[in-house]
C-alpha positions as CSV (number, residue, x, y, z in Angstrom):
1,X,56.2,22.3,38.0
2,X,59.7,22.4,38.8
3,X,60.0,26.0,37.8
4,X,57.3,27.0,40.0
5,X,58.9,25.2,42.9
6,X,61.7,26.9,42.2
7,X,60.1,30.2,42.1
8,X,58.5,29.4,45.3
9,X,61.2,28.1,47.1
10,X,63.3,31.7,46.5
11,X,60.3,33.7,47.3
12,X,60.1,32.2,50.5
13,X,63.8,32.7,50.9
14,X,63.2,36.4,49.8
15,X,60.6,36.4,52.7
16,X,62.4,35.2,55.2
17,X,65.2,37.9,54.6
18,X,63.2,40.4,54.4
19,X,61.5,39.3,58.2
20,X,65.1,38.9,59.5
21,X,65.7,42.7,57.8
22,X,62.8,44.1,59.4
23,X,63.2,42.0,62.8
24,X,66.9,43.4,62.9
25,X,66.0,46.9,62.1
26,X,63.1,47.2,64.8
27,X,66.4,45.7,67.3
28,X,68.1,48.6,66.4
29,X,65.5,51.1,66.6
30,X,64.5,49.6,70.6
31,X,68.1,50.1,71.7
32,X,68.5,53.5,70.1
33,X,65.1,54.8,72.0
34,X,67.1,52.8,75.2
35,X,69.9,54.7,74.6
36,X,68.5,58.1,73.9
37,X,66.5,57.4,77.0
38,X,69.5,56.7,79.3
39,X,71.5,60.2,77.6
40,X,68.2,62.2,78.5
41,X,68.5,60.9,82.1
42,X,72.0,61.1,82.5
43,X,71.6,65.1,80.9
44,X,68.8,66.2,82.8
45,X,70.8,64.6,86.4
46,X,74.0,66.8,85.5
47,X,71.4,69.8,84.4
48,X,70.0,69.3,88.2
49,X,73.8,69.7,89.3
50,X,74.4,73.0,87.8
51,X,71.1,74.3,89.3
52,X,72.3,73.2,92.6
53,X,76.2,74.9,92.0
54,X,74.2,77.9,91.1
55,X,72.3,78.7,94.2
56,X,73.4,79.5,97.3
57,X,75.8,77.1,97.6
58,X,77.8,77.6,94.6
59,X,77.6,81.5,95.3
60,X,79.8,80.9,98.4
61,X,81.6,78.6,97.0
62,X,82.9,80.9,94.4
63,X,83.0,84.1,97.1
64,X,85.7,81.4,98.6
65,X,87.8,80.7,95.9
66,X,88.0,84.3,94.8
67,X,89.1,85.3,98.1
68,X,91.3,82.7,98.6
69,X,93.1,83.9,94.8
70,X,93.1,87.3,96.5
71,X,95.2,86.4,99.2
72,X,97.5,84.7,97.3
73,X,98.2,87.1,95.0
74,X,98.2,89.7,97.1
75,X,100.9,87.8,99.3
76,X,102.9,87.5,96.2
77,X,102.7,91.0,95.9
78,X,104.0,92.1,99.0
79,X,106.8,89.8,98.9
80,X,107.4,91.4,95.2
81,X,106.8,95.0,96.3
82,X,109.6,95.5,99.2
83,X,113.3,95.6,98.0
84,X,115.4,94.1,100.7
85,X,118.4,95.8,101.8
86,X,121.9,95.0,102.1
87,X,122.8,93.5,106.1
88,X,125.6,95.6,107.5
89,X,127.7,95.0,110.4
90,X,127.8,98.9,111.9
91,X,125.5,100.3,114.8
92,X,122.3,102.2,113.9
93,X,123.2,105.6,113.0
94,X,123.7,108.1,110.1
95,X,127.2,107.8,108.1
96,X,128.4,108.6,104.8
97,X,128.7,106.7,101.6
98,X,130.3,107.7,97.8
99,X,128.0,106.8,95.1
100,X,128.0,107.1,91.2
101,X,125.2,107.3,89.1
102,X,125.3,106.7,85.6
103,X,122.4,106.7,83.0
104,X,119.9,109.4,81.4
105,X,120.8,111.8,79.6
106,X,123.2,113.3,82.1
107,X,122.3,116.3,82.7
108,X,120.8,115.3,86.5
109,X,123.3,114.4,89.3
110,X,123.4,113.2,92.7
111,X,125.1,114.2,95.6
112,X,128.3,111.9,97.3
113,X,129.3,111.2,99.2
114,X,125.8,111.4,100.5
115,X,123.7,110.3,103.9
116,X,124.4,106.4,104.3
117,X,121.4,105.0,107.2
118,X,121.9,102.1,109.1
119,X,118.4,100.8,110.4
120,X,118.0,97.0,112.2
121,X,121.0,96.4,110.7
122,X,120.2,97.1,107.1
123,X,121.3,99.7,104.5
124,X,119.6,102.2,103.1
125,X,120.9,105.5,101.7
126,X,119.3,109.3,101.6
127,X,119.7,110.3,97.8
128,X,119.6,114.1,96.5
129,X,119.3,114.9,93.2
130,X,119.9,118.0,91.5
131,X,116.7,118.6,90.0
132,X,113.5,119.1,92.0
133,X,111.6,117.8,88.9
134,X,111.7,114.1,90.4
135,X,108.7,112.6,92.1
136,X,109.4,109.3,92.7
137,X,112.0,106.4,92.2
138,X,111.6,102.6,92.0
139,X,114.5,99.7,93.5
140,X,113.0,96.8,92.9
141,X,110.1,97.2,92.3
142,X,109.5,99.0,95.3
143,X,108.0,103.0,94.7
144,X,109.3,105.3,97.1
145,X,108.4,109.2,97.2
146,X,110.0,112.2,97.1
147,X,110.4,113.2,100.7
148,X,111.0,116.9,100.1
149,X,107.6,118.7,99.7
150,X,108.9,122.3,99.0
151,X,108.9,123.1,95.5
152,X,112.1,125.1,95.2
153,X,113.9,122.1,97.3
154,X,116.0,118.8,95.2
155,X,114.1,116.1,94.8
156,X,115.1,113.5,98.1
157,X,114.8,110.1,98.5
158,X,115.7,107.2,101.3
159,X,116.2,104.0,99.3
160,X,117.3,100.6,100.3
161,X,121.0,99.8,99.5
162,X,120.6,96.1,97.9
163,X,124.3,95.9,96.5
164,X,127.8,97.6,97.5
165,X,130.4,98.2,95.0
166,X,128.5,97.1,92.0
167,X,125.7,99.1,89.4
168,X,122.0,99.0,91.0
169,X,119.5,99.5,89.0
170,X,116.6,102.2,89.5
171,X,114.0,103.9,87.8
172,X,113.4,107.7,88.3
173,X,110.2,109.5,87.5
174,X,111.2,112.9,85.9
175,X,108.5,116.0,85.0
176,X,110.9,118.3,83.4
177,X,109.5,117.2,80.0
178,X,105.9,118.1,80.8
179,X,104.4,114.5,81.1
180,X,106.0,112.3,83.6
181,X,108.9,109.9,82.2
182,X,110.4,107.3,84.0
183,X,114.1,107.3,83.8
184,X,116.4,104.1,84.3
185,X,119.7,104.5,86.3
186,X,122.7,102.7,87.7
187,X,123.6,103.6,91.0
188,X,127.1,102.1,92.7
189,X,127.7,102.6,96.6
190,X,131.4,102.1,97.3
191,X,132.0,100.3,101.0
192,X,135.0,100.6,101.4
193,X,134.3,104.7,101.5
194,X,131.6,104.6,104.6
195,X,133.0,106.8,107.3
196,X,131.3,109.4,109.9
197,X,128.6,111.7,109.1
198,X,131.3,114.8,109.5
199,X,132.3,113.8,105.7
200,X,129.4,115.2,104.1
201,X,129.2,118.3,102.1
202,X,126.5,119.0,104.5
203,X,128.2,119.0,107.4
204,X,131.1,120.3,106.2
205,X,129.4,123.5,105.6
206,X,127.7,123.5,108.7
207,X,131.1,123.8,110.0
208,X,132.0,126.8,107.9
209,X,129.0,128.3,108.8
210,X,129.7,127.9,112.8
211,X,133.4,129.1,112.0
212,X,132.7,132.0,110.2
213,X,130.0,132.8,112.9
214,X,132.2,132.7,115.7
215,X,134.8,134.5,114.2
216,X,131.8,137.3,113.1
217,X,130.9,137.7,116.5
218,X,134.3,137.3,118.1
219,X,135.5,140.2,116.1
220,X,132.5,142.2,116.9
221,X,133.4,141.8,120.6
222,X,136.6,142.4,120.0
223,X,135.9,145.9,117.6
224,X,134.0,146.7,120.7
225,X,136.4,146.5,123.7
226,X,139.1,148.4,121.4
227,X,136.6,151.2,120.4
228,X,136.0,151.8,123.9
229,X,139.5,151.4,125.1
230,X,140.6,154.2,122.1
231,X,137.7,156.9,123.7
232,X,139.0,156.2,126.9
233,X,142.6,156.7,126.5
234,X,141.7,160.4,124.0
235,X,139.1,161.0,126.1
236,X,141.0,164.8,128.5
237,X,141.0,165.0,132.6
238,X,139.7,167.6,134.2
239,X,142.5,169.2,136.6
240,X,141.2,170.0,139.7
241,X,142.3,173.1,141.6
242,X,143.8,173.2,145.3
């Protein structure tokens, strides 16, 4: 007898642990499906929200940002793509400047003293080259063109002055070598060497060129009024008869 109670006794225990197993488990399983019920919900409302952000609504409001990105990088641009020259304290006008230019291979030259421009108040300098063969320059980061259009002409550029008496650097597009190559040079402007426009080679031969004209056409006056004077005084009078 006792050993059946016994046997009784912890199957009933076995029972019970078994019920509490299955009552626990069946817990679990309720607040899972809650769960998984509240994660559908919560999914399907933020798969609602990216419907709405991609109708009309989020269309313009993506039109917006990307202009708005435009514009500010295209202000950085601008404020990237100007070089700002040096302020000087001369009137507007056209002087001239010595410059040096070192870099390349150093074959190509430039001009000096050459055409030194005052504009507003700011400096800026008229740069011929030796070679025809270049078809654009860039001071920082700002491309400027060749100005002379004639094929036979030097390459000619007006570029901003950003620095006086020490190297500024430029880049220098070149086509001698077939494909363009851009070129990097040092160029120094020397202050202390502005002075009137008279100065430049330019000018200076412009001068010749009046000189020798004057003289030209001075003597040709002058050949002139001798000639005439030299047949006049050979030239026999007639004696007249009383």
């Amino acid at each position: 007898m006792d050993a059946g109670r016994k046997v009784a006794a912890f199957m009933s225990k076995q029972q019970k642990r078994i019920a509490n197993v299955r009552f626990t488990t069946e817990i679990s399983e309720q607040q899972y499906r809650e769960r998984k019920l509240n994660m559908e919900k919560q999914m399907g409302f933020r798969g609602k929200g990216r419907e709405q952000k991609t109708g009309a609504t989020g269309i313009w409001l993506r039109i917006l940002m990307g202009v708005c990105c435009c514009l500010l990088f295209g202000g950085c641009l601008c404020r990237t793509a100007q070089a700002e020259p040096l302020s000087v304290d001369k009137e507007d006008g056209e002087y001239a400047i010595d410059v040096s230019m070192t870099g390349g291979s150093g074959k190509a030259t430039v001009v000096s003293p050459t055409v030194f421009l005052v504009k507003d108040g700011k400096a800026y300098a008229k740069l011929q080259w030796s070679s025809s063969n270049y078809d654009y320059m860039i001071v920082d980061g700002e491309k400027i063109l060749n100005e002379n259009t004639n094929e036979n002409g030097y390459s000619t550029f007006t570029i901003p002055v950003t620095a006086f008496d020490s190297e500024m650097s430029v880049i220098a597009d070149t086509t001698a070598m077939g494909t363009p190559h851009e070129i990097a040079y040092a160029l120094t402007f020397y202050a202390d060497s502005i002075e009137s426009k008279g100065a430049l080679p330019q000018e200076a031969a412009k001068r010749v060129l009046v000189v020798a004209a004057i003289i030209i056409v001075g003597g040709g006056i002058l050949n002139h009024f001798v000639a005439k004077r030299r047949n006049r005084d050979y030239t026999p009078h007639k004696k007249t008869g009383k």
